[in-house]
N, C-alpha and C positions, 0 to 999 in steps of 0.2 A: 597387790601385784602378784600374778603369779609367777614361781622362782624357776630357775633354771635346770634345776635339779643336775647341778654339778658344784664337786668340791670349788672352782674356778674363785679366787678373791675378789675377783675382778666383777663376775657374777655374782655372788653374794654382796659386795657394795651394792651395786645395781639394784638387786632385789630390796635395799633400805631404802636408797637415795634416787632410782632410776620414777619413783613415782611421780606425774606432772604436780608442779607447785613448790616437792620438797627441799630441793639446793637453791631455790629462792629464800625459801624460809631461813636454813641454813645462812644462807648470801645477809639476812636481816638481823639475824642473831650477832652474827659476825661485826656486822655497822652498828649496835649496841640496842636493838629493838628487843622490847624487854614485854609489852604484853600485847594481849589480844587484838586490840585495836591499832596499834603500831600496824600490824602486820595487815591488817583490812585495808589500813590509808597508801602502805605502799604497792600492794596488789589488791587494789580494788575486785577484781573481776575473779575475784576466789570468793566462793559462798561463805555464810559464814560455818555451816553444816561440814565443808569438806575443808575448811580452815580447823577445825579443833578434828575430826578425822585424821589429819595430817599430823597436825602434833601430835595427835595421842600416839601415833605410829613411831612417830621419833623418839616419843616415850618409853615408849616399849621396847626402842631399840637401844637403849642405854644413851642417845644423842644429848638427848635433853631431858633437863629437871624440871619440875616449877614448884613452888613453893605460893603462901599468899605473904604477899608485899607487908613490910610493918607500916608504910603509911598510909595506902589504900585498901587493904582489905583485898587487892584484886591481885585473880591469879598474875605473877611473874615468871618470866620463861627466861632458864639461860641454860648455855651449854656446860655441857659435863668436859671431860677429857678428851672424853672420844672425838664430842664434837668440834672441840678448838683446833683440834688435829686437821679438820676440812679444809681448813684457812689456805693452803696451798692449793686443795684441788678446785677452791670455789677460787683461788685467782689465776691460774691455768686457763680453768674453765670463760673467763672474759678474756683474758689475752687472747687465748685462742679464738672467741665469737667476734671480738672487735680487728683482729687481724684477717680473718677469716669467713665469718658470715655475720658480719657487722648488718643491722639494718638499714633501709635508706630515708627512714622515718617514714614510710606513707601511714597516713590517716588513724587507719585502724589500727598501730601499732602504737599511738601517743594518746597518753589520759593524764591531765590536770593533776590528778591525784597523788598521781605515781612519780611524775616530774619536780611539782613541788614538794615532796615530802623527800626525795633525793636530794635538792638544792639546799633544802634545809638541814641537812645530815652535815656536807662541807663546804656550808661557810665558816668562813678564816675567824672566830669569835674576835684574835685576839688583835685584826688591825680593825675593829671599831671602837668607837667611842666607851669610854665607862659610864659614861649612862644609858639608860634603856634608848634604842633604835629602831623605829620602825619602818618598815618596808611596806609599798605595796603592788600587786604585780596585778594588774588589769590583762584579761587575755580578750584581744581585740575582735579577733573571729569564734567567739564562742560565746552561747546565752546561758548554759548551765554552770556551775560551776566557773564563773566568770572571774570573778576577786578575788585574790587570796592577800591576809596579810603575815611577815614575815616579823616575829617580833625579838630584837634580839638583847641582851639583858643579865650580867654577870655571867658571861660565859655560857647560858644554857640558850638556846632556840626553838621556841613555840612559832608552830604555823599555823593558821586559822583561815579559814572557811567565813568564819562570821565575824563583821568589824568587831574589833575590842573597844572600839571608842578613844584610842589614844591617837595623839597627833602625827600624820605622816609626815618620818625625816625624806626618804626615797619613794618616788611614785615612778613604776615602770609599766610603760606599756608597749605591749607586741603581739605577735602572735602565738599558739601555741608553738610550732612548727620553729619559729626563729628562736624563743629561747631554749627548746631542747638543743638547735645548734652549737647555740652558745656554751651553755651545759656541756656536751660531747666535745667542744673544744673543735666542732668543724669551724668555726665564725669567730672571729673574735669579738669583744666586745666594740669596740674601736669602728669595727667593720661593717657591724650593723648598723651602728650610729648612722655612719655616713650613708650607706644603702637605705636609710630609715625605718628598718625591719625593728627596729627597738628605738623606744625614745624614753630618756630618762630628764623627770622633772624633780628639783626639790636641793638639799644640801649638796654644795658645790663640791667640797672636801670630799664629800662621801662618795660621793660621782666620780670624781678624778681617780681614788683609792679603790674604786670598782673590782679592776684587773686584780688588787691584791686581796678582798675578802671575799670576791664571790669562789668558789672553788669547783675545777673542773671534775669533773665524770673521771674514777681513779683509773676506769682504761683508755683514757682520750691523748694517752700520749703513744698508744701501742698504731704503729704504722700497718696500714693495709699490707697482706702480702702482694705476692709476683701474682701478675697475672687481674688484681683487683683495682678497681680506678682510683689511683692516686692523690690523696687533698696533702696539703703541707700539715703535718701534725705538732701538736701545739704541747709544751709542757704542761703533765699533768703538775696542779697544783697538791694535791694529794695521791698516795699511789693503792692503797689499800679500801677495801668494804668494812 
């Protein structure tokens, strides 16, 4: 990025973090995304070429470390000081977009990818069962990327692209479009049901407890401003990235 060529702090931030991609990244570090391919599942549509460009830049700007992992052998990425420090301006930065230039979800702004590997970030571990739980989220208008399953298991949550072969507790089906609603917290879960935009087959208990382990989008409780069309905003169930 080229700088602004003034003392300005304001401009110097910029000149680190004003690159497309980089306060995403930031935003992933922050939700506890630790390597390479973390960061590819939640923004698919970054190369992988100008995915490690971008770190290396954060590297270099003292943001971020990475080390190689003791148990994979693969690079890990986490933040330094400097970067922990972001944590306010990357939640500013949504208060501000969800009150203010929130999306209205059309088409081209929703991917499978980026949805579910959000979803899987907050859910609630601790009102499911202590046995392994399986989910599975069928997206009804779409051929690629159609199934995902949702595995959840002493408190850690693997999401998968390719059946694991384990039996499903939860099978949900919808469209892309209705669970980012639900996700954002425009729709309740309750709401679809009965509009039928979402149908959930499978453990009865887990169904009913829906509302308390799925977890909303941590800006879904920030209200539109003045001026923007009003929906009833819904507690977030988490508030932080």
């Amino acid at each position: 990025m080229k700088g602004y060529a003034t003392y300005c702090p304001v401009a110097k931030a910029l000149e680190i973090l004003g690159e497309r991609w980089t306060l995403l990244l930031v935003r992933d570090l922050l939700a506890g995304a630790r390597y390479f391919n973390d960061f590819r599942r939640s923004i698919p549509l970054i190369t992988a070429a100008m995915l490690s460009k971008r770190l290396r830049a954060l590297e270099e700007a003292g943001v971020i470390q990475h080390e190689a992992s003791g148990h994979s052998g693969r690079s890990e990425y986490r933040l330094t000081e400097a970067g922990r420090e972001l944590r306010p301006l990357v939640d500013a930065a949504g208060t501000w977009g969800q009150r203010w230039a929130r999306s209205r979800l059309p088409h081209g702004e929703l991917h499978p990818s980026t949805l579910m590997w959000d979803i899987h970030r907050f859910l609630i571990t601790e009102h499911f069962p202590k046995r392994r739980t399986v989910l599975k989220v069928e997206f009804t208008d779409l051929k690629a990327m159609k199934n995902w399953w949702l595995i959840v298991q002493t408190g850690e949550v693997d999401v998968c692209l390719d059946d694991p072969g384990h039996e499903v507790d939860i099978w949900i089906a919808c469209t892309l479009l209705a669970l980012a609603q639900v996700f954002m917290g425009d729709v309740s879960i309750a709401s679809a049901q009965t509009a039928g935009q979402i149908r959930l087959e499978g453990d009865r208990q887990l169904i009913r407890n829906m509302p308390r382990w799925f977890g909303l989008m941590p800006f879904s409780h920030v209200a539109p401003g003045l001026g923007r069309p009003a929906g009833k905003p819904r507690q977030a169930l988490q508030s932080h990235y």
